[in-house]
C-alpha positions as CSV (number, residue, x, y, z in Angstrom):
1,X,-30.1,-94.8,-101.1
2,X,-32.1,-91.6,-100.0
3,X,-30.1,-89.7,-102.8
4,X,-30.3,-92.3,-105.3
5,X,-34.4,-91.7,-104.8
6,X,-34.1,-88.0,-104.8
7,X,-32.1,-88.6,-108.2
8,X,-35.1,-90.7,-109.7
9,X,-37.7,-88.1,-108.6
10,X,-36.0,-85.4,-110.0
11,X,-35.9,-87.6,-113.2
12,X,-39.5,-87.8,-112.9
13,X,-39.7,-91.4,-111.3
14,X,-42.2,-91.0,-108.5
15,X,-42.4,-94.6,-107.4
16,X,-39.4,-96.8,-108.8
17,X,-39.4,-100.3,-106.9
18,X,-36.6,-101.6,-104.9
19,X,-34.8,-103.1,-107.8
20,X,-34.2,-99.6,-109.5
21,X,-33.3,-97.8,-106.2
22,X,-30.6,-100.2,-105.1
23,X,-29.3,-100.1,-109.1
24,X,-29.1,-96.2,-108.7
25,X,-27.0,-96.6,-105.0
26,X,-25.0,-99.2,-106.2
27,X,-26.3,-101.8,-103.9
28,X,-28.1,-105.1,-103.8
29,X,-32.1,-104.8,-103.3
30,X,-31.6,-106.8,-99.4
31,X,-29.6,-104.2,-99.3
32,X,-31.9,-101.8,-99.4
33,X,-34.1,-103.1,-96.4
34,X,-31.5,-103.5,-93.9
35,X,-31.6,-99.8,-93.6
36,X,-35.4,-99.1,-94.0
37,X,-38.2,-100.8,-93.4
38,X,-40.0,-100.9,-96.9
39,X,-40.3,-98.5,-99.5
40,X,-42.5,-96.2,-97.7
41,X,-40.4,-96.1,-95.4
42,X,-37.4,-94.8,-97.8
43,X,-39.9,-92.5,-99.4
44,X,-40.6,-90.5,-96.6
45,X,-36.9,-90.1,-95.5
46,X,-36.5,-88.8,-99.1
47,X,-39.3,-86.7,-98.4
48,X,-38.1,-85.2,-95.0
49,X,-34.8,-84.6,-96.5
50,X,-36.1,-82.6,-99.2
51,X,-38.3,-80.8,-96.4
52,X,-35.4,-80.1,-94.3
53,X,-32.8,-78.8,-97.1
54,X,-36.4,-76.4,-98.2
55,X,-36.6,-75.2,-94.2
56,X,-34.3,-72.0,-94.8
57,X,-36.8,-71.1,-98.1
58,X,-39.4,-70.6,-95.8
59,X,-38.9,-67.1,-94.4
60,X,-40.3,-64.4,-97.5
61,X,-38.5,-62.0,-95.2
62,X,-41.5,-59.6,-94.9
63,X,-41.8,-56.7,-91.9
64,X,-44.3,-55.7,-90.3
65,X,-44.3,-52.3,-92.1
66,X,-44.2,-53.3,-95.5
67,X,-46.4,-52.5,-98.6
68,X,-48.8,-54.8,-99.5
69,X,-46.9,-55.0,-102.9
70,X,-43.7,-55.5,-101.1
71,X,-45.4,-58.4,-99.2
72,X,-46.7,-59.8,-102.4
73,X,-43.5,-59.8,-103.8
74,X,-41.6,-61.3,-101.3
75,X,-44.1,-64.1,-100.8
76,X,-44.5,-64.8,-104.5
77,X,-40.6,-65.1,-104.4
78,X,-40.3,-67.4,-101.9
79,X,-42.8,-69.7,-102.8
80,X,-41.3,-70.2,-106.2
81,X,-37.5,-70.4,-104.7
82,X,-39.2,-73.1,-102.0
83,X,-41.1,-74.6,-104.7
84,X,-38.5,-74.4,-107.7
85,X,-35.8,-76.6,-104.4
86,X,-39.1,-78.9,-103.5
87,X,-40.7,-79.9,-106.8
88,X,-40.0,-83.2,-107.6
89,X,-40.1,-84.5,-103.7
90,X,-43.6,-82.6,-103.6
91,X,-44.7,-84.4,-107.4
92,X,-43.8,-87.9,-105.6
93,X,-45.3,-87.6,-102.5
94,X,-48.7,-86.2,-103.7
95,X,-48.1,-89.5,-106.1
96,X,-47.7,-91.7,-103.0
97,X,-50.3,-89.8,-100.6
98,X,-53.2,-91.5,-101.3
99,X,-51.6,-94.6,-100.3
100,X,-49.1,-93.7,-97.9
101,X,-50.9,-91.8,-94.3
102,X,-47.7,-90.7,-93.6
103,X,-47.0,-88.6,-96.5
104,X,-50.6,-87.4,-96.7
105,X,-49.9,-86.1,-93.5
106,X,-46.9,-84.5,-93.8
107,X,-48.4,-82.8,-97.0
108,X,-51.8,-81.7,-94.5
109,X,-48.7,-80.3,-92.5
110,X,-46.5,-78.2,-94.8
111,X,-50.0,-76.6,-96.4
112,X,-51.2,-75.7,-92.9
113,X,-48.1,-74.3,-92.5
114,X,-47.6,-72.1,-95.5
115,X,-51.4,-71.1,-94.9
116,X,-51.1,-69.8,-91.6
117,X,-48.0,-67.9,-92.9
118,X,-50.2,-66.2,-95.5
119,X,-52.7,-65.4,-92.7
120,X,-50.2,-63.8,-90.7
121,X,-48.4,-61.4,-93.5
122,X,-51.4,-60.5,-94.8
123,X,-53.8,-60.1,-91.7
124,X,-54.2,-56.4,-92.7
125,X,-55.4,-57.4,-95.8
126,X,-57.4,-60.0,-94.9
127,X,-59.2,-58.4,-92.1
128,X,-60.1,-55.6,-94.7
129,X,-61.8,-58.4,-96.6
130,X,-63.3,-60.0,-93.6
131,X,-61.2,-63.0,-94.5
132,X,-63.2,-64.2,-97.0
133,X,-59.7,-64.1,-99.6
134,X,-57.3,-66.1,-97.4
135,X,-58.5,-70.1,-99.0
136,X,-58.3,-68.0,-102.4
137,X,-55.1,-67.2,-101.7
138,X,-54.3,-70.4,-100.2
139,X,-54.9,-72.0,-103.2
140,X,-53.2,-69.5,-105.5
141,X,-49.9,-69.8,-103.1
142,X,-49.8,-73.3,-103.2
143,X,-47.6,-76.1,-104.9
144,X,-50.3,-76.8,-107.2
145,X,-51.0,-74.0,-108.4
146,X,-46.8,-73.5,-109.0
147,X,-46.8,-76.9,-110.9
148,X,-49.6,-75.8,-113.0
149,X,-48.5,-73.0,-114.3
150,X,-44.6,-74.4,-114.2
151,X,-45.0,-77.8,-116.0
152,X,-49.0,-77.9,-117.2
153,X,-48.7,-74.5,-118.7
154,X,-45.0,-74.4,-119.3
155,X,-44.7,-71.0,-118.4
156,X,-40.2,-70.2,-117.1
157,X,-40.4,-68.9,-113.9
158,X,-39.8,-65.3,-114.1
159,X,-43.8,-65.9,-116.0
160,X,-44.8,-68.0,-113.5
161,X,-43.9,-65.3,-110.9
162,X,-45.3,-62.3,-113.0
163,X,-48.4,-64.9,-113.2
164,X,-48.5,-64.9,-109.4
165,X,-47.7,-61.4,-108.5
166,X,-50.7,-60.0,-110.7
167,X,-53.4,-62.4,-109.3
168,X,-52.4,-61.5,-105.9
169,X,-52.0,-58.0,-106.7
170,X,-55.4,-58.0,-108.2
171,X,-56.6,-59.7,-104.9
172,X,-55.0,-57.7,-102.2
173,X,-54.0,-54.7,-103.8
């Protein structure tokens, strides 16, 4: 069933009802809610699967000692591989945030998380700008701004990582 969802989010079906999911799996729609509770329910275990197969995307492999181009590579690169693996769990549950508490936090989650990652690789930076760039480069880092320039703009993602790399270059550099 969880596949069957990932399957119609990828398609770009954020919220089918329980009649289409348990046509993808093959199963009857009672079916269906002997195993989860309701369809929030099912989307979030779609949602925390997609999170857990994204988990090893997370580490831009950065030291300590690299350049500030270096680290702006890297992180560029990672955020595009994460986001590229994430997209169409991360379209659905912005879809279903508003609604659903438990998705709006898990997204509060994964963008405190990727923005205390940016803090950390660039703290030189960002103390040599008395922090004032980090929620700019928040913002440029995030999903959003990936689905903007990926599907808004259309740009393929070697563009969308040139895109990324020359803001933050302009930024930081």
């Amino acid at each position: 069933m969880i596949d069957a969802l990932v399957e119609l989010y990828e398609e770009g079906q954020y919220e089918p009802g329980a009649n289409v999911i348990a046509e993808r799996a093959g199963l009857s729609p009672r079916s269906l809610f002997r195993y989860f509770d309701d369809i929030d329910d099912l989307n979030s275990a779609a949602i925390d699967r997609q999170l857990e197969a994204a988990r090893p995307l997370l580490d831009p492999g950065i030291r300590d000692d690299d350049s500030t181009v270096v680290k702006i590579e890297r992180v560029v690169e990672a955020r595009v591989r994460l986001f590229e693996t994430i997209a169409p769990a991360a379209r659905a549950a912005r879809v279903c945030a508003p609604r659903h508490g438990i998705v709006a936090a898990q997204i509060r989650e994964s963008r405190s998380y990727l923005r205390h990652q940016l803090q950390r690789v660039f703290a030189r930076e960002l103390r040599a700008s008395g922090g004032a760039l980090l929620p700019a480069i928040d913002a440029l880092c995030a999903f959003e701004a990936y689905d903007l320039l990926r599907h808004d703009q259309r740009l393929s993602r070697g563009r969308t990582t040139a895109a990324l790399v020359a803001a933050l270059t302009a930024m930081l550099a």
